[in-house]
C-alpha positions in Angstrom: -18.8 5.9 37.4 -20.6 8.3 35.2 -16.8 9.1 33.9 -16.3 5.6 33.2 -20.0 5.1 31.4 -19.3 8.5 29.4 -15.3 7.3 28.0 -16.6 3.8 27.4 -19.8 5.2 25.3 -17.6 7.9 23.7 -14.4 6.3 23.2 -10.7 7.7 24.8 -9.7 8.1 20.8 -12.4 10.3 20.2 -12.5 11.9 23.6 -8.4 13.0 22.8 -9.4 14.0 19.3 -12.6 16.4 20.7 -9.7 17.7 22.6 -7.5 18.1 20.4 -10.1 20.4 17.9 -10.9 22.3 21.2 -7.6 23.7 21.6 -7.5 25.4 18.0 -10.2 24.8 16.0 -8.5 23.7 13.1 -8.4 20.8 11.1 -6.6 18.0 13.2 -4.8 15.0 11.5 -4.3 11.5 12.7 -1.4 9.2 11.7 -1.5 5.4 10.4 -5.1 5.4 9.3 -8.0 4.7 11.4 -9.1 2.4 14.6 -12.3 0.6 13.0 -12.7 -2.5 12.3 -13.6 -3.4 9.1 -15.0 -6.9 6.9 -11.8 -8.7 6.2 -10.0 -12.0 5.3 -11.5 -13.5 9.0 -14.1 -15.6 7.7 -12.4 -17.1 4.8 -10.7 -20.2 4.9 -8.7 -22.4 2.4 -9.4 -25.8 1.2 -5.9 -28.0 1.7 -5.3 -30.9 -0.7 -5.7 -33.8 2.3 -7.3 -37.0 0.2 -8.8 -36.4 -3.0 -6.1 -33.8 -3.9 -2.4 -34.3 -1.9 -0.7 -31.8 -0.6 3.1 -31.7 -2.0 6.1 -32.1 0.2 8.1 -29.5 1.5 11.2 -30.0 -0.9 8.9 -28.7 -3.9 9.8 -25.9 -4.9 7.0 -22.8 -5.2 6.8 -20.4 -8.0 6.3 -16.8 -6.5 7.2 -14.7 -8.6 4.9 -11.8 -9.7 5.2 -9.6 -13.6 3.4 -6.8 -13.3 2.2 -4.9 -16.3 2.9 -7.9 -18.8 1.4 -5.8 -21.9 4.1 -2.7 -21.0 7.7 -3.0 -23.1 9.5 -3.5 -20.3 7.0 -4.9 -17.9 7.8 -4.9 -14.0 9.1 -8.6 -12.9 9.5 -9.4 -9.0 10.5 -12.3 -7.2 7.8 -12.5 -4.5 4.3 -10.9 -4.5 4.9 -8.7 -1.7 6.3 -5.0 -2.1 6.9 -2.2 0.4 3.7 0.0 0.1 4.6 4.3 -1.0 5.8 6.1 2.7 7.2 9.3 1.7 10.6 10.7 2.5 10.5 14.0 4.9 6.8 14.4 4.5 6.5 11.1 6.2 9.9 8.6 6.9 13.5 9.9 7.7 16.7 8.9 5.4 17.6 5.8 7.0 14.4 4.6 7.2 13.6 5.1 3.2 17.2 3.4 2.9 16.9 0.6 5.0 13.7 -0.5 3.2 14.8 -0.1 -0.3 18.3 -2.2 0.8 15.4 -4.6 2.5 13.5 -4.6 -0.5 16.1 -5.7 -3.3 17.8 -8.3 -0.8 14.5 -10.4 -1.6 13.6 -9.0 -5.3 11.1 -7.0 -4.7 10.1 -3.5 -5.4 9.8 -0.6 -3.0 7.7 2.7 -3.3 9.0 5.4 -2.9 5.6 7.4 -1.4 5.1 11.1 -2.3 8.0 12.7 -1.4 10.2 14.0 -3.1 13.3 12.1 -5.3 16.2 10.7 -2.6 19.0 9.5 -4.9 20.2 7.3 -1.9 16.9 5.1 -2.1 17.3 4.7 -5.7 20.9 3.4 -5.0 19.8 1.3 -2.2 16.7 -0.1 -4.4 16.7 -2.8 -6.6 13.2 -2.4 -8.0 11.9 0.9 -7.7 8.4 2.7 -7.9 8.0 6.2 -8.4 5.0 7.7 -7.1 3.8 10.8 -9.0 2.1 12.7 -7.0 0.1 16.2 -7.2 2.4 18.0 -5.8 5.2 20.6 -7.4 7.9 17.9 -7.0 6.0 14.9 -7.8 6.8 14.6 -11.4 10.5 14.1 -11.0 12.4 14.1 -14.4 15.0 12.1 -12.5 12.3 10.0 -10.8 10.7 8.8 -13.5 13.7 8.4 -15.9 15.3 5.9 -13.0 12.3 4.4 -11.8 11.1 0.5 -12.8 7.2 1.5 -12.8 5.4 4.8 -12.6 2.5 4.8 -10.1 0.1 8.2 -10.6 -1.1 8.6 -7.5 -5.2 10.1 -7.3 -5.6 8.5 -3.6 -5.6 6.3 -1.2 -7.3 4.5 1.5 -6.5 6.9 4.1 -6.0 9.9 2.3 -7.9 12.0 -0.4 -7.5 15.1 -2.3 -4.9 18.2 -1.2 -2.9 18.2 1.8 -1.2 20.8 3.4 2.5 21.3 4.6 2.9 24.6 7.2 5.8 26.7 7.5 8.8 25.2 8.5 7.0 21.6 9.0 9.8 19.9 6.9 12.9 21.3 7.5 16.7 20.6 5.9 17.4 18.2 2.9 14.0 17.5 2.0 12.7 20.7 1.9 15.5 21.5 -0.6 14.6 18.7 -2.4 10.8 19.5 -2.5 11.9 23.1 -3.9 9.6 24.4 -1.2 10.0 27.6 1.1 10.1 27.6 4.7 8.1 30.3 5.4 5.4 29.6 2.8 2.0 27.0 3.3 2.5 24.6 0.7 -1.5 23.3 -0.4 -1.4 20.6 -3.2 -3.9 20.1 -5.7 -6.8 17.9 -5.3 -6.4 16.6 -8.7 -3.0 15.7 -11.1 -2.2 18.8 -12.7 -3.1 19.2 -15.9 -6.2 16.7 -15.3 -9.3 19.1 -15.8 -11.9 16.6 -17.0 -12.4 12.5 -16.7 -11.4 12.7 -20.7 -8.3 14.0 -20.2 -6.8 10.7 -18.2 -5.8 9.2 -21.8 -3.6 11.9 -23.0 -2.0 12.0 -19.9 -0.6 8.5 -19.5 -0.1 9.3 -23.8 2.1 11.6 -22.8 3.1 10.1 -20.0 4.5 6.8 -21.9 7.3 9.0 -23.6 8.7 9.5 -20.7 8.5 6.1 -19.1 10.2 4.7 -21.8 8.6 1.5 -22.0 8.0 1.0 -18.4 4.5 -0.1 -16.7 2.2 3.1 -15.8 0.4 2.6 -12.4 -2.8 4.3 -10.9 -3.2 4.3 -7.2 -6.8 5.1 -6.0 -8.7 4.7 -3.0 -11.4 1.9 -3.2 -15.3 3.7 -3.2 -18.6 2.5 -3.4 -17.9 4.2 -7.4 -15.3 1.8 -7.9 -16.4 0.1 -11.2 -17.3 4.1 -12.4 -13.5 5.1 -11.7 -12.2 1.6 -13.0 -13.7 2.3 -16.2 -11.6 5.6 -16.6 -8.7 3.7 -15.9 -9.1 1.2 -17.9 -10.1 4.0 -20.9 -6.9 5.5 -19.9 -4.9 3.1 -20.5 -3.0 2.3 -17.2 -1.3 -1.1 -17.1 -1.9 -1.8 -13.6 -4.4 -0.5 -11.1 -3.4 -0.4 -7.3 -6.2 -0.5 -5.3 -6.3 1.1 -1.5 -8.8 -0.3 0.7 -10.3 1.5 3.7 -8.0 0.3 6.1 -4.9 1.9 4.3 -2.5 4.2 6.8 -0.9 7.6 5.8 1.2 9.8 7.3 -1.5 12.2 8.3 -5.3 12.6 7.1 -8.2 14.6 9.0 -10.1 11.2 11.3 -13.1 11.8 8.9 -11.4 10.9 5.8 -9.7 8.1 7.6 -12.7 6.4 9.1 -15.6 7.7 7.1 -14.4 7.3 2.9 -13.6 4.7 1.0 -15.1 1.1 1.2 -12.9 -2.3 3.0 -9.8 -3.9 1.1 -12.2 -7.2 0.7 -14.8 -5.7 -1.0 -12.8 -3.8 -3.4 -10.7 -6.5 -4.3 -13.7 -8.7 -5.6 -15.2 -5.9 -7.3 -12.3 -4.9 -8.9 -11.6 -8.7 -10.1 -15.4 -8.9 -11.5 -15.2 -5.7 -13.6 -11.6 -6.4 -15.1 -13.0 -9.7 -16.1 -16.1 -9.0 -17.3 -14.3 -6.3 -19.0 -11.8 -8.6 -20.9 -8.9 -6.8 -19.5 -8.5 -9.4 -16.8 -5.1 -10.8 -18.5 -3.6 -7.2 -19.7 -4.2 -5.3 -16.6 -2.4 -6.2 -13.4 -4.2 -5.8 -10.0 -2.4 -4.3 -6.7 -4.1 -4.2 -3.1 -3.3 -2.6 -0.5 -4.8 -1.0 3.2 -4.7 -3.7 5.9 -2.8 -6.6 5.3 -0.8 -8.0 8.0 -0.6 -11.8 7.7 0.8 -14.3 5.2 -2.8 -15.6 5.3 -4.0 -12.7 4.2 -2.3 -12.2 2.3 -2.7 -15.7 -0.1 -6.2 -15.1 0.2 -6.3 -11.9 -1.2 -4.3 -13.2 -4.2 -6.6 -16.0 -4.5 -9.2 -14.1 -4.9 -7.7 -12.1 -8.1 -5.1 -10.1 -7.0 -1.2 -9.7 -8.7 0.7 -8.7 -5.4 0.2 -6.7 -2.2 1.5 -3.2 -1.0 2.8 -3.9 2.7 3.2 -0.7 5.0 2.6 -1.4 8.6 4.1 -4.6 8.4 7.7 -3.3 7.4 6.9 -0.1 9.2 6.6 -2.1 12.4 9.8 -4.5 11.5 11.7 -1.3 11.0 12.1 -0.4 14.9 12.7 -4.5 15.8 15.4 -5.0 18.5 15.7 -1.4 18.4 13.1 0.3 20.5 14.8 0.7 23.7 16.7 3.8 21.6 13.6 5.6 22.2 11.1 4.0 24.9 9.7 5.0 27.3 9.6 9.0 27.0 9.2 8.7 23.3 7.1 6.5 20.7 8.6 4.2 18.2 8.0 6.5 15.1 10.5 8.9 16.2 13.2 5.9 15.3 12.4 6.7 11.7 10.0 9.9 11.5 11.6 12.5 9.3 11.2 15.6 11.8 12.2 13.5 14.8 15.5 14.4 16.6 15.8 10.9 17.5 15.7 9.4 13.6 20.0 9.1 13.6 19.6 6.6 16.0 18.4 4.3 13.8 20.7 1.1 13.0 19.8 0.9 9.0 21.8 -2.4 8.5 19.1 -3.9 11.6 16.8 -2.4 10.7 17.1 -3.5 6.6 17.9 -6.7 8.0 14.6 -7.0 10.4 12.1 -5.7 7.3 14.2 -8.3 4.9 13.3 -10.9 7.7 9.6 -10.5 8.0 9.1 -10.2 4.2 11.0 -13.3 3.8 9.4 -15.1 6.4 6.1 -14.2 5.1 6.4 -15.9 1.7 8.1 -18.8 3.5 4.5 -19.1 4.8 2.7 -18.4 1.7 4.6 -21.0 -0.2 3.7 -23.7 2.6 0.6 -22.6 2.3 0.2 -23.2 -1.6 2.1 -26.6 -0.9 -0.9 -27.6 1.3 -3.0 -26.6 -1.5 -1.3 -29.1 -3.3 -0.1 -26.6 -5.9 3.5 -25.2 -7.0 2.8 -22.0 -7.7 1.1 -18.8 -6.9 -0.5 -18.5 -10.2 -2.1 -22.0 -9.7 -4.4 -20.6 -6.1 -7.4 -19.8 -7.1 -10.8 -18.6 -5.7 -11.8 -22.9 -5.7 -9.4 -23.1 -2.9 -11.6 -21.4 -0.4 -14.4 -21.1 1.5 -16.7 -18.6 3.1 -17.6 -19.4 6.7 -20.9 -17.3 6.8 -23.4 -16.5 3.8 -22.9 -13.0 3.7 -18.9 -13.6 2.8 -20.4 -16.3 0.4 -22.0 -13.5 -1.2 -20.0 -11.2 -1.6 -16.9 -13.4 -2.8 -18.5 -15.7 -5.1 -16.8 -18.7 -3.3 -18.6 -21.3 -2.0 -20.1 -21.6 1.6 -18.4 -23.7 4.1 -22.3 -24.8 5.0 -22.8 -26.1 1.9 -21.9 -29.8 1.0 
């Protein structure tokens, strides 16, 4: 019993992790972001057209399409407001996995990210719309990235991740390694910061720059969401950037230390109304596009989140999760489902890519299927039309914080 009172106090995570910093004393990592719970979508609810409004019937069509970066030359245009959030290739995802959600991806008009790996000309191929993700690292400025990308996404952080990481010795082996440019027998640290960044100033002459390459396209920051976040908007906005991609706390990665996972950053709610106040107040509201990312899992929350400001939503558990669908008896039980489409797993061939492309195409699809009745109930026929009028707060403190109106209140 005193067992049992000490794991339920301390927590078997925690216990395993103790452990696991026992062993060696170095600095552990943890996969797929962290356990807590954080404020979400829960105690929001919409406001269905029912007597004084009607709902519309389910042969009206729904307008879901998303343009991102509208002030850019060539501005990014998708069909649905759902994308396949940045996984890396060989730091993070294997081959077929990278492939099978780019071919997922352009089967329903969306973009994909292609995470901070390096360049994989087959998910470029696969890939209708396509994100490249500069990173800090030696290979994230990819001449041929960039040149066949649709938008450019600078990437300073996100919700489960910040500053350097480092890749040991032999820790990515074959193709990608070759593709990084990196040796086998060297530690690989990245920089904390965009190279050439030295100084908040110098953001603007980097996306300067940074615009003759892109060639008209829209220029993306990714950061993590902090209790700073209007401080490190305004550099963005000074910067220039045409859309801002906002991770919230509950964001996954492919590896951070548990302190930065659990202990940085500030909930995808709160930094999506945050974010929505200062662009407006800002003027910049119509000229800058808003991304958000870290957490979402349901059409619901989806629609919420977008009526409460933002332009579209990164997805990476979801498609992560759809991935390994109808195919986990490959690996189960002697191995976990990420060695289906882990980079360093032995297991990763095994992957079916036309299922798998086929599963992630599914759940994205069904998802907007649900959005779009959603926004029918409404009574409205497009996304643009949901707004933060169609909700309510169930509790005064969500009241607060949103600016919608309180479910308690007549």
């Amino acid at each position: 019993m005193e067992l049992w009172s000490a794991v339920s106090r301390t927590g078997v995570q925690n216990i395993i992790e103790i452990s696991l910093r026992a062993e060696e004393g170095k600095l552990i990592q943890r996969a797929l972001g962290s356990p807590r719970r954080h404020p979400h979508y829960d105690t929001l609810m919409f406001v269905p057209g029912q007597m004084a409004r009607l709902p519309k019937e389910a042969s009206v069509p729904v307008n879901m399409s998303v343009t991102l970066g509208p002030r850019a030359e060539k501005p990014l245009e998708i069909k649905i407001p759902l994308m396949i959030a940045g996984m890396s290739y060989g730091v993070g995802l294997s081959e077929e996995a990278k492939r099978a959600l780019a071919r997922a991806a352009k089967q329903l008009g969306t973009a994909t990210n292609s995470g901070e790996g390096p360049f994989l000309p087959e998910e470029r191929e696969e890939a209708g719309k396509f994100i490249w993700q500069i990173s800090r690292s030696s290979w994230g400025h990819s001449p041929e990235g960039i040149a066949s990308a649709d938008m450019l996404e600078v990437q300073m952080g996100q919700g489960a991740r910040m500053g350097p990481f480092t890749v040991e010795p032999n820790a990515v082996k074959g193709r990608a390694q070759k593709l990084m440019g990196i040796s086998p027998v060297e530690t690989v640290v990245t920089p904390a910061v965009i190279p050439g960044i030295n100084t908040p100033w110098d953001w603007p002459n980097y996306v300067t720059n940074l615009r003759s390459e892109a060639a008209g396209k829209p220029i993306a920051i990714k950061i993590m969401a902090t209790g700073a976040l209007e401080r490190d908007l305004a550099v963005c906005l000074e910067a220039g950037f045409d859309v801002i991609v906002l991770d919230g706390a509950q964001g996954g990665s492919s590896g951070a230390s548990p302190m930065i996972t659990d202990d940085l950053g500030i909930p995808s709610l709160l930094a999506l109304v945050r974010a929505e106040r200062f662009l407006r107040e800002q003027g910049a509201r119509k000229e800058v596009s808003l991304v958000v990312a870290g957490g979402y899992a349901t059409p619901g929350e989806c629609l919420k989140a977008i009526a409460l400001g933002a332009d579209a939503i990164y997805l990476g558990t979801v498609p992560l999760f759809a991935l390994v669908h109808n195919q986990i008896r490959k690996v189960l039980p002697w191995e976990p489902l990420t060695q289906l489409v882990w980079y360093n797993s032995p297991y990763k061939r095994r992957l079916d890519i036309d299922l798998a492309s086929k599963s992630v195409a599914n759940v994205l699809k069904s998802m907007t299927m649900e959005m779009e009745e959603g926004v029918r109930a409404l009574g409205k026929t497009a996304l643009s039309e949901v707004g933060p009028n169609d909700l309510v707060a169930l509790d005064d403190w969500t009241a607060r914080v949103t600016g919608v109106k309180c479910a308690s209140t007549p």
